[in-house]
C-alpha positions in Angstrom: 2.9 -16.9 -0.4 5.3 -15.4 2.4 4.3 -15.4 5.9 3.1 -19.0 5.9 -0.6 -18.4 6.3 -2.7 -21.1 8.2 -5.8 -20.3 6.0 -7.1 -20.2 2.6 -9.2 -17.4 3.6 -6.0 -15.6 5.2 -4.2 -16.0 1.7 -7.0 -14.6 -0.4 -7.1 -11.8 1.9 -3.7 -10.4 1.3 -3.5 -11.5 -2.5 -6.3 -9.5 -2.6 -4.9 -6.4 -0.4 -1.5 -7.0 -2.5 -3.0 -6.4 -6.0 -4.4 -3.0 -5.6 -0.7 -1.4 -5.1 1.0 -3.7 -7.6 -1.9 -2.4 -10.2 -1.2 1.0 -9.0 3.2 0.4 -9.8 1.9 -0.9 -13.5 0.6 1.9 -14.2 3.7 4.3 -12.8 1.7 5.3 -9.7 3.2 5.0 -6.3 1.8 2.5 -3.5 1.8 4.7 -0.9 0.4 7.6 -3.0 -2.7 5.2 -3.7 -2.8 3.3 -0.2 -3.0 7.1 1.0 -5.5 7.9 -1.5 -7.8 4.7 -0.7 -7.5 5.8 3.3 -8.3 8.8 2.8 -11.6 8.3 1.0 -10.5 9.1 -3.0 -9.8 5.5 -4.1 -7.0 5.5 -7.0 -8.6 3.4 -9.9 -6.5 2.0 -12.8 -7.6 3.8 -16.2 -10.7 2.4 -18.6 -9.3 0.7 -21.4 -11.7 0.0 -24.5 
């Protein structure tokens, strides 16, 4: 993990915060299209797979 974090809890935090726009690129949608979308109310949400 960059930015040498000085708690577990700190770490979890961003892993978490990273995950939504590194989901988001899988899936060909931009990060800052979806970061936008999530601040703005209209949370981007990967597709339903069966």
């Amino acid at each position: 993990m960059s930015g040498c974090f000085q708690s577990l809890t700190g770490a979890l935090g961003f892993a978490a915060i990273r995950s939504y726009p590194a989901t988001a690129a899988k899936h060909n949608v931009g990060a800052l299209d979806v970061l936008v979308q999530l601040f703005s109310g209209e949370a981007w949400m990967p597709p339903r797979t069966i």
